[in-house]
C-alpha positions as CSV (number, residue, x, y, z in Angstrom):
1,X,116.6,130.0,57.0
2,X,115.6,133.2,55.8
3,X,117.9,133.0,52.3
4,X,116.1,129.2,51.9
5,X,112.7,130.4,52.1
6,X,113.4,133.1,49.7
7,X,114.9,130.5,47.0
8,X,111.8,128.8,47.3
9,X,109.5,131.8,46.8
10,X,111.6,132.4,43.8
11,X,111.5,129.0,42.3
12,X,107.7,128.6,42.6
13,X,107.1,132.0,41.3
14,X,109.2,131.0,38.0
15,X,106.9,127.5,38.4
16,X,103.2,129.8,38.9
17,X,104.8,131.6,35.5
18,X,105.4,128.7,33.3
19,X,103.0,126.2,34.2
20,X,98.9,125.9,34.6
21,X,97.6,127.1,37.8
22,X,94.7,124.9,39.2
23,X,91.6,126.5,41.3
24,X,91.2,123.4,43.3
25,X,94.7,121.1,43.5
26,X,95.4,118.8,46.4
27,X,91.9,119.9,47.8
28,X,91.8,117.0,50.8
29,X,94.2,118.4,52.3
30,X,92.0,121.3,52.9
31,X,89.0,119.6,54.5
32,X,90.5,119.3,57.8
33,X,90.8,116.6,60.5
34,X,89.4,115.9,63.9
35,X,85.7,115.5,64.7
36,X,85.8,119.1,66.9
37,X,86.9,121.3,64.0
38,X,85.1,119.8,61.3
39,X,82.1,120.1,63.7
40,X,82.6,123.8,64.2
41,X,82.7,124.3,60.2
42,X,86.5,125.0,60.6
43,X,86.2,127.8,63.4
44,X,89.4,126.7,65.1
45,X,91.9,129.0,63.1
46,X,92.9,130.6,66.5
47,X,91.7,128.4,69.0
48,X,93.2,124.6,68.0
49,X,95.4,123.7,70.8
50,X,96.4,119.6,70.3
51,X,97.7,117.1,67.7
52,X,95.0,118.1,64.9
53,X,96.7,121.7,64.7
54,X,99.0,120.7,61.5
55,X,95.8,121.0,59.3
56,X,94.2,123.8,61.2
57,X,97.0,126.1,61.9
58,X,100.4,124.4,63.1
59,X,100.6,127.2,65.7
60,X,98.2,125.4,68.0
61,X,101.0,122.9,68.9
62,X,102.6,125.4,71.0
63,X,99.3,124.2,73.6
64,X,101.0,120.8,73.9
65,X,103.6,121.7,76.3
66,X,104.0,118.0,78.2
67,X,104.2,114.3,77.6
68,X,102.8,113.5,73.8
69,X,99.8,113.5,72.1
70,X,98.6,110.8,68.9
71,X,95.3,111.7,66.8
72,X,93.4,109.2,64.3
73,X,90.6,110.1,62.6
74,X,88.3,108.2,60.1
75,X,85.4,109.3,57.4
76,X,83.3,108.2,54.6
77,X,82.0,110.6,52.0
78,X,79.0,109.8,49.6
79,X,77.7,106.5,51.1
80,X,81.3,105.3,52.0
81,X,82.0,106.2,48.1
82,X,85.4,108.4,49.5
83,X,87.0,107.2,52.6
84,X,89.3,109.6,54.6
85,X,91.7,109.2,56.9
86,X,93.8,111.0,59.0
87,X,97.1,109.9,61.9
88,X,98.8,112.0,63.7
89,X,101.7,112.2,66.3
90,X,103.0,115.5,68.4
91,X,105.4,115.8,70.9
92,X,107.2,119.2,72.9
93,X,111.3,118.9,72.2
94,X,113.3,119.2,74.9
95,X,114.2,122.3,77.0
96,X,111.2,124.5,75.7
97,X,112.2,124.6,72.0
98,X,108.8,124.2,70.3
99,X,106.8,121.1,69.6
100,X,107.2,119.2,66.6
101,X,104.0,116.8,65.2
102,X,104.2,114.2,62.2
103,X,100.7,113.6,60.2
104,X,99.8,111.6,57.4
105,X,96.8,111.5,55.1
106,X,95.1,109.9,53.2
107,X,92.3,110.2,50.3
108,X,90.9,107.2,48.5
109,X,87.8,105.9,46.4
110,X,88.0,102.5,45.3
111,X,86.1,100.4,41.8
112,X,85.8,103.6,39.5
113,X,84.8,102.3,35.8
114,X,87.5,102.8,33.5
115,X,85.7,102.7,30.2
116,X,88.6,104.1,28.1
117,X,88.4,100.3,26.2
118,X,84.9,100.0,26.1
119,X,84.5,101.0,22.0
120,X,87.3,99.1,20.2
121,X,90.0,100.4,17.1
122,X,86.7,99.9,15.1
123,X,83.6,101.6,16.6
124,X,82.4,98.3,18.4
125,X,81.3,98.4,22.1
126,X,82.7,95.6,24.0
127,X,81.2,95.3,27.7
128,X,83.8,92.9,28.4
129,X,86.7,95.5,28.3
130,X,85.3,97.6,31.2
131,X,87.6,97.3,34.3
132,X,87.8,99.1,37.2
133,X,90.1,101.4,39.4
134,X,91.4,103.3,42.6
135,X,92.3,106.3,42.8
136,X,94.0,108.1,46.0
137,X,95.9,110.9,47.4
138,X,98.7,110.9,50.1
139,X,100.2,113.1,52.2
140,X,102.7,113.2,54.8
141,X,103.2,116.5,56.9
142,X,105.7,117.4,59.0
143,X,105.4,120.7,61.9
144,X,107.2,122.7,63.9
145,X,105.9,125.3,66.5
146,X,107.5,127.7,68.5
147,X,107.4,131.0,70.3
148,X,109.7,133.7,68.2
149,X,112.2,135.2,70.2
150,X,110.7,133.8,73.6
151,X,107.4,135.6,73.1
152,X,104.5,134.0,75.1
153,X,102.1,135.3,73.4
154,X,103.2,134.6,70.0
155,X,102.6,131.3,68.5
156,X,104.0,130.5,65.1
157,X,103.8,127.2,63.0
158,X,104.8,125.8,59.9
159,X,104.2,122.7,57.9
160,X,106.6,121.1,55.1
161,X,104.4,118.8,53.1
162,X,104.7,115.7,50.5
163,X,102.2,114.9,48.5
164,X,101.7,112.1,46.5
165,X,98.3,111.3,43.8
166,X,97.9,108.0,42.0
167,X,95.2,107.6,39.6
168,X,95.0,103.7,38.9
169,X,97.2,103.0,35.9
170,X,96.9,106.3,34.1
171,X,98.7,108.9,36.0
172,X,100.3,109.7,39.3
173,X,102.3,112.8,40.6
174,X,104.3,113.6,43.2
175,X,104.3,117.0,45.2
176,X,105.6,119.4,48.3
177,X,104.4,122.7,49.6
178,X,104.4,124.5,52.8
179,X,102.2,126.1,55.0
180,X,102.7,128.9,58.2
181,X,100.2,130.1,60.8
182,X,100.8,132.0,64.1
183,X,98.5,132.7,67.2
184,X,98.5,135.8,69.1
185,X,96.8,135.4,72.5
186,X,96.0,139.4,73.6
187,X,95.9,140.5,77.1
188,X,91.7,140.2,76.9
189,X,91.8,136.6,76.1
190,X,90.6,137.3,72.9
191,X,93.0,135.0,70.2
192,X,94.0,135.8,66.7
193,X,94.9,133.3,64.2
194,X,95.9,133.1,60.5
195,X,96.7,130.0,58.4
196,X,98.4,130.5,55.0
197,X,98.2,127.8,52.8
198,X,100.9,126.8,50.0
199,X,102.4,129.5,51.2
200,X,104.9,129.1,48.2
201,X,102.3,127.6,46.2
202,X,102.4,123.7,46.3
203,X,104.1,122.1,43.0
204,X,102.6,118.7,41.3
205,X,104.9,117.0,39.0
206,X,102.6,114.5,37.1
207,X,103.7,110.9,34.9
208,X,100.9,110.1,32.7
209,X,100.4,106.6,31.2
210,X,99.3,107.6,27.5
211,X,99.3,104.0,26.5
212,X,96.7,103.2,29.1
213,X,94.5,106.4,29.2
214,X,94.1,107.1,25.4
215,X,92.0,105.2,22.7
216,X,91.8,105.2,19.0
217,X,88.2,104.6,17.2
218,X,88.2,104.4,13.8
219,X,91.4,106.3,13.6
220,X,91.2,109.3,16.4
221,X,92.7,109.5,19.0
222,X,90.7,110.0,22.5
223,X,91.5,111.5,25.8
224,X,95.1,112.1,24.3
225,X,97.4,113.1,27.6
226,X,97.8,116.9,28.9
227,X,100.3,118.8,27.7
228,X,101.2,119.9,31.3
229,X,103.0,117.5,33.8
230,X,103.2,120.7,36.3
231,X,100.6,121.8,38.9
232,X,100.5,124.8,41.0
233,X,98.4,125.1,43.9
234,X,98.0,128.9,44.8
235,X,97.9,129.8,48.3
236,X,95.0,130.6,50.6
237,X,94.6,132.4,53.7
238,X,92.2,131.5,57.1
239,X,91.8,133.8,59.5
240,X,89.8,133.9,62.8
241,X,89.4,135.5,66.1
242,X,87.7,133.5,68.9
243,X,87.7,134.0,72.6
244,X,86.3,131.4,76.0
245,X,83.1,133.2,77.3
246,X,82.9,131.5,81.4
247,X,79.0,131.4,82.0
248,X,79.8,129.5,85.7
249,X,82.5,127.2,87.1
250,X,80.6,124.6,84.8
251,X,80.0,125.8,81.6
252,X,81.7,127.9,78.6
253,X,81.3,128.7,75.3
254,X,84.2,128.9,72.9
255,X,83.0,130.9,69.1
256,X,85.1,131.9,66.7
257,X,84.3,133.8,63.1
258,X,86.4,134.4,60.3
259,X,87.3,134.6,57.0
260,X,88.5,132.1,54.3
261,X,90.6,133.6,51.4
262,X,91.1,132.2,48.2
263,X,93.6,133.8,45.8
264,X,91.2,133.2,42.4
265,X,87.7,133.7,41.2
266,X,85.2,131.4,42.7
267,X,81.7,131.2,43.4
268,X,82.5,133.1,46.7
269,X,80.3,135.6,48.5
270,X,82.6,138.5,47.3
271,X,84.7,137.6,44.4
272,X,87.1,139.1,42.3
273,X,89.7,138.2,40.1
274,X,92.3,138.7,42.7
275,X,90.7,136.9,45.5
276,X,87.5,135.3,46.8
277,X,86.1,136.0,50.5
278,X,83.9,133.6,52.5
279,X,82.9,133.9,55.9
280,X,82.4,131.2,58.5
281,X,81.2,131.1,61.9
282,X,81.6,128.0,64.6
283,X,81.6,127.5,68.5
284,X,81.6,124.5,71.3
285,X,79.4,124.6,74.3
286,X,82.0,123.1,76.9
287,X,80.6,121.3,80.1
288,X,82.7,120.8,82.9
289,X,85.6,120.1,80.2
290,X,84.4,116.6,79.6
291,X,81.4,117.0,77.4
292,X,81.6,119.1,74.1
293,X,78.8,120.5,71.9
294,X,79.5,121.9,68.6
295,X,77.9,123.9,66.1
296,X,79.7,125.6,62.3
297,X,78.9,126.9,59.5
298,X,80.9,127.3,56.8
299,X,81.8,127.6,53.1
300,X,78.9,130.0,51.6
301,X,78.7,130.4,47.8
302,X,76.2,131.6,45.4
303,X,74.6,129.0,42.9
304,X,72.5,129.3,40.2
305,X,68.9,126.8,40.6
306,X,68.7,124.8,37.9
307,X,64.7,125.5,37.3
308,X,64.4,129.0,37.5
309,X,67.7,130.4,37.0
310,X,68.2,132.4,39.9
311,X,71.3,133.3,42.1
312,X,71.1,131.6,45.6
313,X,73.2,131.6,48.1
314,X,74.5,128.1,49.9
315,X,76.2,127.2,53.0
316,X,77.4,124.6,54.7
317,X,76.2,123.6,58.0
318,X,78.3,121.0,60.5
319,X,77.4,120.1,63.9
320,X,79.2,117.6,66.4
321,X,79.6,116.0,69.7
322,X,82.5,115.3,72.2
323,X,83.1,113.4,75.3
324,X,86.7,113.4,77.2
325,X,88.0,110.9,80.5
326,X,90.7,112.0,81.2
327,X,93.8,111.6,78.3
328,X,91.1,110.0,75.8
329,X,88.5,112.2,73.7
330,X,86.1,110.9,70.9
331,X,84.6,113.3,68.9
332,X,82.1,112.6,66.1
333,X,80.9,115.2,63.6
334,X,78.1,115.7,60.6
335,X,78.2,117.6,57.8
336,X,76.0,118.6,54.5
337,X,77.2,119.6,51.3
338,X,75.2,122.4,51.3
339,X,74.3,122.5,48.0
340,X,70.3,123.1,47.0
341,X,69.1,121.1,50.4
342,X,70.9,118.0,49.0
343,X,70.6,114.8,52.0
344,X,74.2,114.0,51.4
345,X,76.4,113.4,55.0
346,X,79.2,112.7,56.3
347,X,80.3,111.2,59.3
348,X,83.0,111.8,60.8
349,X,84.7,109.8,64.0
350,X,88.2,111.3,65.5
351,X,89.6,109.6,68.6
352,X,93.0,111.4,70.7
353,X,95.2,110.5,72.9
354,X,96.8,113.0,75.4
355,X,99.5,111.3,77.4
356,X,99.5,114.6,79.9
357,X,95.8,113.8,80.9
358,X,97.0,110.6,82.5
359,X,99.7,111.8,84.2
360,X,97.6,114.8,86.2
């Protein structure tokens, strides 16, 4: 295992060397699934126990130790512009040798213009040559949890993932990556998690259509096709620390802070050009264990305004509800972009199925 993991690193190190590096590559895979983390502003690093850990931190699965567990979740970004889904499946193997889950993703939008034939050979605009298309992404993930070396207090995860991007007729690419996390549960109940995403950087081999996506007015050519087929997805670490606070027999509250780390310059809090820090903070009031309140906030930037210039600093906020009978929980979660007060939401609806709740 250990001489496989290292041929990999090598590989996509000789890949990251060679070929163009992308800031934000196969980036729905990192907005997350289930209504409970995405209504904590992703505050679940240490502290995701059931079928939604694979995009979370696949260490979480080490929770489901009975009977099966199957996750669906649904979204719409933008005025249903983007729709999101997410289906899931996680079940312990036999004799106490981890749990292993199955996910699959998916992100489309649907009648984009293509206007690449609007102006003909000749300069002329031609209204009638507009079509439209879809474009989506797709992802199937496959996890594995365990406890290293019989260590009950260590949970570890990983994730093996294929990606696969069509954009209409023009282009579409095909990818794999992986990703580890572990959980250490100290003896003060206090629980320490860490996520690392494309751990060996997650390749994109692309196919471009060049006789669809370029056009030639008046003899040059337009939106010729990149000169790179290859994308490389750096990785990016999570970490958090949470703990259950027990106000009476009735009532907790679960928070958890943290830290999102992003191997690149960004608009970040603290940024350099090694890496980009951003905090995030999240927690769920829990009553009786059958209703849930939940509160995040996450992904804080600075922005410039567009009327006066100045540096600002943006977050954004998430909030959610939960209600659980037995082996069935619906969440639902909302969330703002964040950016300059904009009154863009999402909604997000996530319904699980936890065969070991029906058997108690």
């Amino acid at each position: 295992m250990r001489r496989i993991l290292f041929f990999l690193l090598i590989i996509s190190t000789q890949f990251s060397d060679a070929q163009i590096i992308r800031k934000y590559s196969n980036e729905f895979l990192n907005i997350g699934a289930g209504a409970r983390g995405l209504g904590m502003g992703g505050a679940v690093v240490s502290n995701q126990d059931d079928v939604y850990s694979p995009m979370w931190n696949p260490a979480g699965l080490m929770k489901i130790d009975r009977d099966w567990q199957v996750a669906a979740m649904h979204a719409e970004y933008f005025e249903s512009i983007a729709k999101y889904d997410y289906l899931s499946y996680a079940k312990p193997l036999d004799y106490g040798n981890g749990v292993f889950a199955i996910s699959l993703v998916r992100l489309g939008v649907d009648n984009i213009l293509n206007t690449t034939q609007l102006i003909d050979s000749e300069g002329n605009i031609d209204y009638d040559k507009i079509s439209s298309f879809s474009t989506s992404d797709y992802a199937a993930l496959f996890s594995y949890a365990f406890h290293p070396n019989g260590n009950q207090k260590l949970d570890v995860g990983a994730t093996a993932k294929i990606v696969y991007r069509n954009v209409g007729k023009f282009a579409s690419g095909y990818g794999f990556g992986f990703d580890v996390g572990a959980i250490y549960h100290s003896d003060t109940d206090w629980n320490y998690g860490f996520m690392l995403r494309d751990a060996t950087t997650t390749v994109n081999f692309w196919t471009i259509n060049q006789k669809e996506l370029s056009a030639v007015v008046n003899g040059e050519e337009f939106n010729p096709a990149p000169t790179d087929k290859m994308e490389i997805t750096m990785p990016k670490l999570n970490v958090g620390i949470s703990k259950t606070f027990e106000f009476n027999r009735d009532l907790k509250l679960l928070p958890e802070a943290g830290v999102n780390i992003d191997f690149a310059k960004t608009a970040a809090l603290v940024s350099t050009d090694f890496a980009s820090i951003t905090p995030y903070a999240g927690g769920e009031l829990i009553f009786q264990d059958m209703i849930f309140v939940r509160l995040g906030f996450n992904r804080f930037q600075t922005i410039s305004d567009i009327e006066d210039l100045k540096r600002k600093v943006s977050f954004q906020p998430s909030a959610g509800i939960g209600i659980k009978y037995k082996g069935l929980t619906l969440d639902y979660a909302i969330t703002n972009s964040g950016i300059g007060g904009s009154n863009f939401y999402s909604n997000f609806f996530s319904l699980k199925l936890d065969m070991q709740g029906f058997r108690n």
